[in-house]
C-alpha positions in Angstrom: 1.8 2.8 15.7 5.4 3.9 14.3 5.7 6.5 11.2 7.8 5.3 8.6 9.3 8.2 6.6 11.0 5.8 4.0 8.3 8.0 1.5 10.2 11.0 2.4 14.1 9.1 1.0 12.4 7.6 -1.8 11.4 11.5 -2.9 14.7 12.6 -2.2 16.1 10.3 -4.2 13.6 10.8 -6.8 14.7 14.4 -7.0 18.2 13.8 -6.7 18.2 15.3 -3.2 20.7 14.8 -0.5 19.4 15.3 3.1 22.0 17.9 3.7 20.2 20.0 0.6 16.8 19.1 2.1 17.7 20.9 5.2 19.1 23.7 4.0 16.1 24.1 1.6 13.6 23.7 4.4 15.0 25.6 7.5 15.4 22.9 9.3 18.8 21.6 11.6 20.1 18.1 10.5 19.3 17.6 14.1 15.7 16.9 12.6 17.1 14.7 9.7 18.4 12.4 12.3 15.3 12.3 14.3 13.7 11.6 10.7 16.3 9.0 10.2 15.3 7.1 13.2 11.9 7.4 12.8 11.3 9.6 15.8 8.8 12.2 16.4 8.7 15.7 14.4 6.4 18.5 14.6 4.3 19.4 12.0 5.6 22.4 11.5 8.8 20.5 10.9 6.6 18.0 8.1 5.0 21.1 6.6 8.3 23.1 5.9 9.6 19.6 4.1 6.6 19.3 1.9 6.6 23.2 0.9 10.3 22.9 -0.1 9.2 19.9 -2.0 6.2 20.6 -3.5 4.1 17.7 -1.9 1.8 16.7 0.6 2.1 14.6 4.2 0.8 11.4 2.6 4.0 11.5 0.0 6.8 11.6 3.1 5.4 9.9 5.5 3.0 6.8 6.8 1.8 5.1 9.8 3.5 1.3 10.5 2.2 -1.0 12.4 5.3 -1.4 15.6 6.9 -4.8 15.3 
């Protein structure tokens, strides 16, 4: 299984969000927007700082894919 984070841009965008704000916002490096970008492994401490800056849960940044 893969995680998507394609809920996560879709929210940005929703809120008129650019990554770089997102980061700033959240604590986090862009470092970790790349590794989002790509799909790659984040810790949750990483997800939950992203859903407390936007005021949402796990299930609205993020899902499981099946790996093609």
């Amino acid at each position: 299984m893969a995680i998507s984070y394609k809920k996560l841009w879709k929210l940005l965008i929703d809120k008129d969000m650019k990554k770089k704000e997102l980061a700033m916002q959240a604590g986090i490096s862009t470092y970790t927007i790349n590794k989002l970008n790509r799909g790659d492994n984040v810790t949750t401490d990483v997800l939950a700082k992203i859903c407390k800056t936007l005021n949402c849960t796990m299930d609205d940044i993020m899902e499981f894919v099946e790996e093609k």
